[in-house]
C-alpha positions in Angstrom: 4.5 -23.1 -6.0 6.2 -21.5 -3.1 6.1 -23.0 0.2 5.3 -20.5 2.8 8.0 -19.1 4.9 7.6 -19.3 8.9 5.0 -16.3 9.1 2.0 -18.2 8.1 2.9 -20.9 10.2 3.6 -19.2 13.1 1.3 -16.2 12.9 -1.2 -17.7 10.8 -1.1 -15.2 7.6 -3.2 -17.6 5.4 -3.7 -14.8 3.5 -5.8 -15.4 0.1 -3.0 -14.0 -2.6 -4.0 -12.6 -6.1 -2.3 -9.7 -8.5 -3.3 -6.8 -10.9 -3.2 -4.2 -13.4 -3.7 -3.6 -17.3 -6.2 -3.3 -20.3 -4.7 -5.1 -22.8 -6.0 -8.3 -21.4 -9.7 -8.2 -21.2 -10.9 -11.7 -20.8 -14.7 -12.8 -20.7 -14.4 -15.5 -18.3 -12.6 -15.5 -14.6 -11.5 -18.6 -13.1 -11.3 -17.2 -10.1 -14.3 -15.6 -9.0 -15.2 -18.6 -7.0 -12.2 -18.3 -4.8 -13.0 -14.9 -3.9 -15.0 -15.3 -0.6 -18.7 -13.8 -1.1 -19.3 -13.0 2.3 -19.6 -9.4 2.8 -16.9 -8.0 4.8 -17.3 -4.5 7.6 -17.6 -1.3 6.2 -15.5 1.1 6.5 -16.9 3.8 9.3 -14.6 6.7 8.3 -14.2 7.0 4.5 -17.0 5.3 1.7 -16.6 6.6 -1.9 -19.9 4.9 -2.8 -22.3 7.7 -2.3 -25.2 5.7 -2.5 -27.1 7.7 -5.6 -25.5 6.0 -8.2 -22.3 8.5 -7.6 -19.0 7.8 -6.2 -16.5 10.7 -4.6 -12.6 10.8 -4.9 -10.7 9.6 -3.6 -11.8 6.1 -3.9 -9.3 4.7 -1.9 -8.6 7.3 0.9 -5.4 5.3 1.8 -2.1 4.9 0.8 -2.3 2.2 -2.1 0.7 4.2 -4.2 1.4 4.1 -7.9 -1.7 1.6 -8.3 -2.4 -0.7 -11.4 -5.4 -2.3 -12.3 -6.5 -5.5 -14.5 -9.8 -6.2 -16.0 -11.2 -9.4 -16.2 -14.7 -9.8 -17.3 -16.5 -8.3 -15.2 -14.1 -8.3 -12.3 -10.9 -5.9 -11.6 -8.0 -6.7 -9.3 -5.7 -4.0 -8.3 -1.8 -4.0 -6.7 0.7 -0.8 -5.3 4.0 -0.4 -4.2 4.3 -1.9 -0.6 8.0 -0.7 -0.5 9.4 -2.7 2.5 6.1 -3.6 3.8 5.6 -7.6 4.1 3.0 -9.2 3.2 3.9 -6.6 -0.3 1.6 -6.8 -3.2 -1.5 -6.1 -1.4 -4.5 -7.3 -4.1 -7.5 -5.7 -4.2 -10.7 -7.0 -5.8 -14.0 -4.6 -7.1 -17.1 -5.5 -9.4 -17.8 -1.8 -10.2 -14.1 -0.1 -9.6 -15.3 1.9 -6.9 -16.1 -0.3 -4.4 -12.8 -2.3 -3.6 -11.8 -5.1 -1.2 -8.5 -6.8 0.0 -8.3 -10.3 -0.9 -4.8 -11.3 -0.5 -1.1 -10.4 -1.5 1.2 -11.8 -4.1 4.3 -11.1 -2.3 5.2 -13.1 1.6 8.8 -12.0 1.9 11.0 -9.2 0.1 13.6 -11.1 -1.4 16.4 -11.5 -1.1 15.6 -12.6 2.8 18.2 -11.7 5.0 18.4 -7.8 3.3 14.7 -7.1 4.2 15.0 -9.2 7.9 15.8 -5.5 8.4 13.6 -2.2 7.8 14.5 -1.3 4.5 12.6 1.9 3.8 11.3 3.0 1.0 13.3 -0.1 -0.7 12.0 -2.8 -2.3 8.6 -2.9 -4.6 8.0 0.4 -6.5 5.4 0.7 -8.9 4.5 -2.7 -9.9 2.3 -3.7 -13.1 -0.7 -6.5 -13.1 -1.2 -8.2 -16.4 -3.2 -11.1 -17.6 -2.0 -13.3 -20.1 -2.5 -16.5 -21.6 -4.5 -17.8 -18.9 -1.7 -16.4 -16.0 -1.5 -13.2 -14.0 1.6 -11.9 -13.6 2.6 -9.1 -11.5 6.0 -7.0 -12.4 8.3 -4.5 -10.4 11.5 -2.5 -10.2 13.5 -3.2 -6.8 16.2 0.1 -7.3 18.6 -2.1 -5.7 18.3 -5.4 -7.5 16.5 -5.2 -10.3 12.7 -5.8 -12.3 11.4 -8.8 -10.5 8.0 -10.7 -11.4 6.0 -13.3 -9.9 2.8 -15.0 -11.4 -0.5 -17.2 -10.8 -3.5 -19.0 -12.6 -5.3 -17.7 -9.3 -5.0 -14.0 -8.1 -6.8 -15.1 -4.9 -4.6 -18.2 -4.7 -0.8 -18.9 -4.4 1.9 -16.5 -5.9 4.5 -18.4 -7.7 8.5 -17.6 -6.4 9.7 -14.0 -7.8 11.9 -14.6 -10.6 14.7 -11.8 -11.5 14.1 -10.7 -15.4 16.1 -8.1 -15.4 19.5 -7.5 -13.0 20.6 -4.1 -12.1 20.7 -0.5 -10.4 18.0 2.0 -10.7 15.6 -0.2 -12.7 12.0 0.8 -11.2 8.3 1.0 -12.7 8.4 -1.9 -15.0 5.5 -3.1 -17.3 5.2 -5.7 -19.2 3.9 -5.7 -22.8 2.7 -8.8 -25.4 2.1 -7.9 -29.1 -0.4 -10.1 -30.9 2.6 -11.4 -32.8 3.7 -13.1 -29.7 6.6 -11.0 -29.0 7.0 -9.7 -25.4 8.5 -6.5 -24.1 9.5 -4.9 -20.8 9.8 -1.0 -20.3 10.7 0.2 -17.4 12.3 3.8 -15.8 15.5 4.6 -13.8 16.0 5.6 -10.5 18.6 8.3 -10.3 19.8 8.1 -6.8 21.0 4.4 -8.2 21.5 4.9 -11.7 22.9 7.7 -12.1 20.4 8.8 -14.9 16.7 9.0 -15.2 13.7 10.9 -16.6 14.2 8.5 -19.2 11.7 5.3 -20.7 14.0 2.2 -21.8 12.1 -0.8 -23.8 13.3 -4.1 -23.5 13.3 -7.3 -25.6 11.9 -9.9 -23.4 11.1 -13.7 -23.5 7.6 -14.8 -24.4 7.6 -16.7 -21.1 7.8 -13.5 -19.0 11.3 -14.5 -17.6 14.1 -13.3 -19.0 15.0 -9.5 -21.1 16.7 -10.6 -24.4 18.9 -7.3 -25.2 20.3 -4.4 -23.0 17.1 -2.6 -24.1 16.5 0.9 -26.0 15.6 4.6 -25.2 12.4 4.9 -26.3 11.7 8.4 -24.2 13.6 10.9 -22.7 11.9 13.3 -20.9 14.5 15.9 -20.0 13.2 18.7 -22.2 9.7 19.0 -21.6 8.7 16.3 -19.3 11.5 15.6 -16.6 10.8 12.8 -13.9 9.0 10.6 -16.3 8.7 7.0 -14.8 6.3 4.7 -14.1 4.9 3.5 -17.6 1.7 1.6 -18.5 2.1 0.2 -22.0 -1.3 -0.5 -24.3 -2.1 -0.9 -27.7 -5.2 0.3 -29.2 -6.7 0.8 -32.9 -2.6 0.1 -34.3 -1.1 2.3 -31.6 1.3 1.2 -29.0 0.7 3.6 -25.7 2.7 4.3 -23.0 1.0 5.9 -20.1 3.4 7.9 -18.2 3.5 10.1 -14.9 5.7 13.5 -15.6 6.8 16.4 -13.4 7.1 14.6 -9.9 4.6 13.3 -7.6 3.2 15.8 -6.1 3.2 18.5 -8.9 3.0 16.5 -12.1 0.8 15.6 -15.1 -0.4 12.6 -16.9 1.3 12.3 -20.2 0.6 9.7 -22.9 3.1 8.7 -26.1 1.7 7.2 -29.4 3.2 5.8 -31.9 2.8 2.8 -35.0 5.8 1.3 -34.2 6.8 -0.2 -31.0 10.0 1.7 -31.1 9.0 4.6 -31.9 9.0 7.6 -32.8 6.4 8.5 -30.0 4.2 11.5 -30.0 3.2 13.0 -26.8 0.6 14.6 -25.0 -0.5 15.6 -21.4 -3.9 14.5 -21.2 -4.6 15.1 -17.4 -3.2 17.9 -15.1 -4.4 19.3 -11.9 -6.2 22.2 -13.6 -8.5 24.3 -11.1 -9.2 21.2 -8.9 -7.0 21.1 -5.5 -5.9 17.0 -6.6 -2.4 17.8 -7.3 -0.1 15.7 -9.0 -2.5 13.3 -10.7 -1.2 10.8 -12.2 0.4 7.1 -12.8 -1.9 4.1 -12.7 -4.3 2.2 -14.9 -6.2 2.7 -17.9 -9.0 0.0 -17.7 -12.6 -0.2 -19.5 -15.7 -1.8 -18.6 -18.1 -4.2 -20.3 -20.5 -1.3 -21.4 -17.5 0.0 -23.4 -16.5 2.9 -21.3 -13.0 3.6 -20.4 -11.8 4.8 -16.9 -8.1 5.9 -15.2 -7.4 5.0 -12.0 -4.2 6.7 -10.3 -3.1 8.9 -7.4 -2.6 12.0 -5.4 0.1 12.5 -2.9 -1.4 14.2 0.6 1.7 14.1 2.6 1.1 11.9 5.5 -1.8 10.1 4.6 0.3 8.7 1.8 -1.0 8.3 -2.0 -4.3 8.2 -2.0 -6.3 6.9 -4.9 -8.9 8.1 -7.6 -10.9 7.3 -10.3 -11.4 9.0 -13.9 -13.4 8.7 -16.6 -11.4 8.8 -20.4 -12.9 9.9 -23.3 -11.3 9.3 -26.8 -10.0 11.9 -29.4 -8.5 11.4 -32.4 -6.6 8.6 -31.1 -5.5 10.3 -28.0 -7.2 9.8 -24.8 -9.1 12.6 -22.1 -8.7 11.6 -18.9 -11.0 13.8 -16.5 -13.2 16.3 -17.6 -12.2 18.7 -20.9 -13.1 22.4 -19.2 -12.3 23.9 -22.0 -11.8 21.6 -25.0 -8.2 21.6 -25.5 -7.8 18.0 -25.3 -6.4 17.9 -21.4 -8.6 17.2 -18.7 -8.8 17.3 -15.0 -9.7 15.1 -12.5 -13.2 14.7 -10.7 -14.4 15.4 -7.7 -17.5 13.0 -8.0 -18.7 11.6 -10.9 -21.7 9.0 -12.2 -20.4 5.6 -11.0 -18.8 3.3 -13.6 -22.1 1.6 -15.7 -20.3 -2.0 -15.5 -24.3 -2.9 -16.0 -25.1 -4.3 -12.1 -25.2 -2.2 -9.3 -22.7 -3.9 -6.4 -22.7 -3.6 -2.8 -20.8 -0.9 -0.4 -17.5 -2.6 -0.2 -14.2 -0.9 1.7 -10.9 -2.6 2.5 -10.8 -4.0 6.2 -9.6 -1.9 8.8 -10.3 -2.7 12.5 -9.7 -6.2 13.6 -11.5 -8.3 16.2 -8.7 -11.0 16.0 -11.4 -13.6 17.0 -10.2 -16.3 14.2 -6.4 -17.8 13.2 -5.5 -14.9 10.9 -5.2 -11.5 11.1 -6.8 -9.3 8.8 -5.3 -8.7 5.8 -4.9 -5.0 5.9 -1.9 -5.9 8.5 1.9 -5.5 7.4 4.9 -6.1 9.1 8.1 -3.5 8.4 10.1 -6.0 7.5 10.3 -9.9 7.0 8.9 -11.5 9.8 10.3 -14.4 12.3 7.8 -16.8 13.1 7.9 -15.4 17.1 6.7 -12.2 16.5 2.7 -13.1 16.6 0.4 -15.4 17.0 -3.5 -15.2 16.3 -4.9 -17.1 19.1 -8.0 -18.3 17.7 -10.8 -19.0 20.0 -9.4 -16.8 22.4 -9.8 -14.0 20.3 -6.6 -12.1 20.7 -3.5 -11.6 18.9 -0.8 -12.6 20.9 2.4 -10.2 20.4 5.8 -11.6 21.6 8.6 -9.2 23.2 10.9 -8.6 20.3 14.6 -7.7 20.7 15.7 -4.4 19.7 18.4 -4.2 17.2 21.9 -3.9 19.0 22.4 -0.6 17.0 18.8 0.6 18.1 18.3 4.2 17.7 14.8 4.5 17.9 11.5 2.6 16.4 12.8 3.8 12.6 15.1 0.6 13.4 12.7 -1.8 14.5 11.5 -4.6 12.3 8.6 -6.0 13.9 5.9 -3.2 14.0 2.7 -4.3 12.8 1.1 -1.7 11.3 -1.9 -0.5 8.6 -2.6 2.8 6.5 -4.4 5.9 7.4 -7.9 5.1 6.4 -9.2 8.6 6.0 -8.4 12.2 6.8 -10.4 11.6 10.4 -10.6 8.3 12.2 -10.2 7.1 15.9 -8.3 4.2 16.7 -8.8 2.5 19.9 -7.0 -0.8 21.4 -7.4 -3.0 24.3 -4.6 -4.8 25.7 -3.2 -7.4 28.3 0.7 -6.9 29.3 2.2 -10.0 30.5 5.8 -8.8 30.6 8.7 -11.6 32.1 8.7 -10.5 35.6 12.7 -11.2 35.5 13.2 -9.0 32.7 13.0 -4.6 32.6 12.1 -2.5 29.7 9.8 -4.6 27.8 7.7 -2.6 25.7 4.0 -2.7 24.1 2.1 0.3 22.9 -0.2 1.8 19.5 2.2 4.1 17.3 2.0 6.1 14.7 4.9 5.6 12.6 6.6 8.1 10.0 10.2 9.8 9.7 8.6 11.6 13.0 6.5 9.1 15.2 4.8 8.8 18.8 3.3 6.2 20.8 1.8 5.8 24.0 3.2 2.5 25.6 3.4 0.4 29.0 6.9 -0.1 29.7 7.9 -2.8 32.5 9.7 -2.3 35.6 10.7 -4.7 38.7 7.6 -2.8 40.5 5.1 -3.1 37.8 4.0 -1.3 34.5 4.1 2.2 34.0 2.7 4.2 31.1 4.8 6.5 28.6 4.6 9.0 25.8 7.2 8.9 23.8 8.0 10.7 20.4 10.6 11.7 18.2 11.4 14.0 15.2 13.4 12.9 12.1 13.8 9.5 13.5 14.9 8.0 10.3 18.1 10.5 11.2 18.6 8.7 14.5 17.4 11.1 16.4 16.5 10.0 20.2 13.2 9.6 21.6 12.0 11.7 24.7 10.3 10.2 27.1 6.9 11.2 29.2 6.6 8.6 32.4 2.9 9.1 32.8 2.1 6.9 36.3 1.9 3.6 37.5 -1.0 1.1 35.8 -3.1 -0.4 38.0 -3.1 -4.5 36.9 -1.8 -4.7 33.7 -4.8 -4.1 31.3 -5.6 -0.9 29.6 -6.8 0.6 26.6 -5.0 3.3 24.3 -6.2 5.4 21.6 -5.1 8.2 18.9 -7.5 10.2 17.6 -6.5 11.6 14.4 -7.8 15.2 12.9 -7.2 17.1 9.8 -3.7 17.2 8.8 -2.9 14.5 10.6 -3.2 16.0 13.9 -2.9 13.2 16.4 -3.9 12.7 20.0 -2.9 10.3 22.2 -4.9 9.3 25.3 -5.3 6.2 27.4 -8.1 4.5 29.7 -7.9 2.0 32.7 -11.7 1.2 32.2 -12.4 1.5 28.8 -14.6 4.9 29.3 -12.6 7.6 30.8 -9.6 8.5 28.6 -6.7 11.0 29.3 -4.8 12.2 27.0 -1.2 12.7 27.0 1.6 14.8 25.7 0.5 17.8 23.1 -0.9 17.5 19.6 1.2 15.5 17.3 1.3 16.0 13.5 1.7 12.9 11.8 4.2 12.7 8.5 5.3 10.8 5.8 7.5 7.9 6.0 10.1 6.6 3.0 8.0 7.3 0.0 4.7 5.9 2.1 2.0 8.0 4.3 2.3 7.9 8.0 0.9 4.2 9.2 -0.5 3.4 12.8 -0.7 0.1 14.4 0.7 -1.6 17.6 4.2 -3.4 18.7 6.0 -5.3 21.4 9.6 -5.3 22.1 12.5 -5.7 24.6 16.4 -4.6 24.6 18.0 -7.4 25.8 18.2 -11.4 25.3 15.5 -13.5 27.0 14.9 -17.3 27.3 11.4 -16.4 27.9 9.6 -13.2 26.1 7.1 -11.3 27.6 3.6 -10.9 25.4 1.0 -8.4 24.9 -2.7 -10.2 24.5 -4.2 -7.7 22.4 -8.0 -7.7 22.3 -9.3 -5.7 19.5 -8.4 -2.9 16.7 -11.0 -0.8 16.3 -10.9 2.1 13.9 -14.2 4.4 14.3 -14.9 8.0 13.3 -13.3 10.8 15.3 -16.5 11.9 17.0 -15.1 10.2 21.1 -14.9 13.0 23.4 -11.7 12.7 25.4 -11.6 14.2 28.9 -8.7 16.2 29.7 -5.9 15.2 31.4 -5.0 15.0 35.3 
C-alpha cells in the first residue's frame, strides 16, 4: 500500500477510500460493508431524489459527478467520476438502493505525476474512469490525455487505494474500461482524445495482462464512429447471454445519444444501436455511465446530463431487454429507443433504505474535513489544518504563483460542487492576517472560467472587504476590484446565494443577521470540462516567515429561502 503524502498528515484527510463501476462482476458477498460507517450522515437541505413514496426524481445526483460508473456488489453499489485535476480525485460513492448515495472516500490522494499537478491543471488528469470487481479486488481504470490509461486497485473500496500503475503510455488515450472473459483473458478498450492524438471518434481494444497491469499489443479498431456516430468515447464493456457489449456515448456531451455495439466475437464485427436519446424530455445529451442490475433481476443505467455550470449532473434509468439489445428509458413509441425519466418507481433491490445525500456543509468540529472537499491541485501540507476540538478549519496564507494572473492560477482553493439548482451558502470566519505583511487574502468564491468572490483583504490599518470578479479568467484576464469599507474586528460572515441559472449573489454580515450585498448579479459558468464549484481560500503575494490564517467556523449550505437586505 501507498503511504499517504503530506495532506493527510498535515490537514488531516483520513479520508475512507473505495472505487466503482460495472456489471460484469456481481458478487454475493461484500467484504466491505463493515468498513462503511453506519451512522447516518446530514441530509441534504437543497436537492433529495428520494421522494419518499416509493419514487425517486432525476437527477439523482444534482451535482457534478461527470461520466460516472457504477459496480454492483451484492446488495451494495459503489460509484466513481472524473475529478479532472481535483485532489483528493476518485471520489467513491456508496448506495443500498442506487438512489440514495453517499461519499465514503476516494481512491486517488495525488494526480501523478506530482510535481505536474502541484499546479492547476485544468480539465487534465482523470477522465472517465471505470470501477470493476474482480477476483476478489476493485480496480478502478482511467485515461490521463497527457500520460496515458492509469489504474489503481483495492480489496477494500472504503480502505486504502493501492499506487496507480501506468498500463498503457501515450497521447490522447481517455475513457478506458477494462474487460475479463471467463477464459481468463483480459482486455482494455479505451477512446482518443483528439486535441492530443490527433484522431478520435474511434474505439481501440487492447490485449492486456490478466493481472490488470500491463496492455500486451498496440491494440485494434474495433469502432469507428465517423459515419454515423462521431465523438464516440467513453466505453463500458459487458458480456451478456454470448454477447460482448460496449456501451458507448455518441454525438457530444451535451447533444448526444447512448449507443450500444454487439457482437459474438470480442473483435467484432459489432452491430449497433442507439438505445437512449433525448426524445421529448428537456435531459439533453444522455448518456455514458453504467449498466448495473439488482438482486430482484432488474436492470438500470445510470449516466449524465450536462447543465452548463452546475456541471454533469447525474440520473438513473431503468433497461429493459429486446432481442438482445437493451431499452434504456422508456420506449414511447416501441421502436426500440427510449428516453430518459423524469421520476420513476425506485429500484426494487427488495429493502427500502434510508434518505441518504452526499455531504455538503461542514461544521469542521472533528480532525477531518468532510469528504465532499477538494483541493485544485496537489496539496502542501501548510495549506490547512482541521483543528479538532476547536472546531475550525484553520486556512494558512498561501503564496500566489509568481506568474499570477488571477485565481484561475491558484492551486490551493478548497472547493465543492454545486449541490442543486438553488442553495445558499453561508461562512463564518476569523482573519488573523501577519500584521507585518499587506495583501493577504481570505474570502468564499465561486470558481469557473468567469469567477467572483467576496474577500477581506489586509492592510497596515486593518481589514477591508472586496468584491472582486473576473470574466474568462482561464484567459488571464485581470480581476476588478470593489473596496467595500473597513471591517470592524476581524470576524465576519459571507454568503452567495445562488438562483436559477446560476445566478449568484454575494453579500456579507458583521453580526451574523444583517447581510449586504455587494456588486450586481453574477452568473456562474463552467470550468475545464467541470460545473462551476464554490468554496473558500487564503492567500498572500509575497514570501513570509510567518503566514497569516483564516479560522473558519462553519460551511453551511441551506436552501435559498434568506432574505438579504439591500445594500448601503
Amino acid at each position: 500500500m501507498t503511504q499517504k503524502p503530506v495532506l493527510y498528515a498535515a490537514v488531516c484527510f483520513s479520508f475512507l477510500l473505495s472505487s466503482c463501476s460495472g456489471l460484469a462482476q456481481k458478487d454475493s458477498t461484500n467484504a466491505t460493508a463493515e468498513t462503511i460507517q453506519s451512522t447516518p450522515a446530514p441530509v441534504s437541505e437543497v436537492w433529495v431524489a428520494d421522494l419518499g413514496d416509493g419514487r425517486y426524481k432525476n437527477p439523482i445526483l444534482h451535482a457534478d459527478y461527470s461520466d460516472p460508473d457504477v459496480v454492483q456488489v451484492g446488495e451494495d453499489y459503489y460509484m466513481t467520476s472524473s475529478s479532472f485535476n481535483a485532489i483528493p480525485g476518485l471520489q467513491i460513492l456508496h448506495s443500498k438502493d442506487l438512489v440514495n448515495w453517499s461519499i465514503i472516500g476516494y481512491a486517488l490522494d495525488r494526480n501523478t505525476p506530482y510535481d505536474h499537478f502541484s499546479r492547476p491543471q485544468h480539465g487534465n488528469g482523470v477522465w472517465a474512469p471505470s470501477i470493476r470487481r474482480h477476483n476478489g479486488e476493485f480496480y478502478i481504470y482511467w485515461g490521463d490525455p497527457d500520460f496515458g490509461v492509469y489504474m489503481v486497485k483495492t480489496k477494500d473500496p472504503a480502505g486504502e487505494w493501492e499506487k496507480p500503475v501506468l498500463v498503457k503510455e501515450g497521447k490522447g488515450l481517455i475513457d478506458a474500461c477494462p474487460f475479463w472473459d471467463e477464459d481468463g483473458k483480459a482486455y482494455l478498450i479505451h477512446g482518443w482524445a483528439g486535441s492530443r492524438a490527433g484522431i478520435k471518434s474511434i474505439l481501440t481494444l487492447n490485449k492486456m495482462s490478466p493481472d490488470g497491469t500491463k496492455v500486451l499489443d498496440e491494440g485494434m479498431m474495433v469502432f469507428d464512429g465517423h459515419d454515423a456516430h462521431p465523438t464516440v468515447e467513453g466505453p463500458k464493456f459487458y458480456k451478456r447471454n454470448g454477447y460482448y457489449y460496449i456501451f458507448a456515448p455518441a454525438g457530444g456531451v451535451a447533444t448526444g445519444w447512448q449507443l450500444v455495439l454487439r457482437s459474438k466475437n470480442v473483435y467484432g464485427p459489432y452491430e449497433e444501436k442507439i438505445v437512449m436519446d433525448q426524445g421529448s424530455t428537456p435531459v439533453n445529451g444522455p448518456h455514458q455511465g453504467a449498466w448495473v442490475g439488482t438482486t430482484t433481476g432488474e436492470d438500470w443505467f445510470i449516466h449524465f446530463q450536462d447543465i452548463e455550470a452546475y456541471g454533469r449532473v447525474v440520473h438513473l434509468n431503468p433497461v429493459k431487454w429486446v432481442n438482445d439489445w437493451p431499452v434504456i428509458g422508456i420506449d414511447k413509441d416501441g421502436d426500440g429507443k427510449g428516453e430518459p425519466v423524469l421520476t420513476h418507481q425506485k429500484p426494487n433491490v427488495g429493502k427500502v433504505y434510508p434518505v441518504a445525500t452526499p455531504l455538503e456543509s461542514d461544521e469542521f468540529d472533528g480532525h477531518t474535513l468532510g469528504l465532499q472537499w477538494q483541493w485544485h491541485a496537489n496539496p502542501k501540507s501548510t495549506w490547512a489544518f482541521a483543528t479538532g476540538s476547536k472546531g475550525q478549519l484553520r486556512l494558512f496564507t498561501e503564496q500566489l504563483p509568481e506568474d499570477f494572473k488571477n485565481y484561475w492560477d491558484a492551486p490551493n482553493l478548497l472547493l465543492q460542487k454545486f449541490p442543486a439548482e438553488t442553495f445558499t451558502t453561508t461562512t463564518k470566519l476569523k482573519f488573523t492576517p501577519n500584521p507585518k505583511l499587506q495583501d493577504e487574502r481570505t474570502g468564499l468564491i465561486v470558481m469557473g472560467e468567469d469567477y467572483a468572490y467576496v474577500s477581506l483583504v489586509s492592510k497596515l490599518d486593518g481589514l477591508y472587504l472586496t468584491y472582486n470578479t473576473a470574466t474568462k479568467a482561464h484567459q488571464g484576464t485581470p480581476e476588478k476590484e470593489e473596496v467595500l469599507g473597513k471591517l470592524n474586528g476581524n470576524e465576519v460572515y459571507f454568503r452567495v446565494s445562488v438562483s436559477k441559472d446560476a445566478k449568484c449573489q454575494f453579500s456579507y454580515s458583521e453580526d451574523g443577521t444583517n447581510f449586504k450585498t455587494v456588486g450586481s448579479t453574477f452568473t456562474a459558468v463552467p470550468g475545464r470540462w467541470i460545473g462551476a464549484k464554490v468554496g473558500l481560500f487564503a492567500t498572500r503575494p509575497g514570501k513570509t516567515n510567518d503566514s497569516g490564517f483564516a479560522d473558519v467556523d462553519w460551511f453551511r449550505i441551506t436552501p435559498n429561502t434568506t432574505k438579504i437586505s439591500v445594500r448601503d
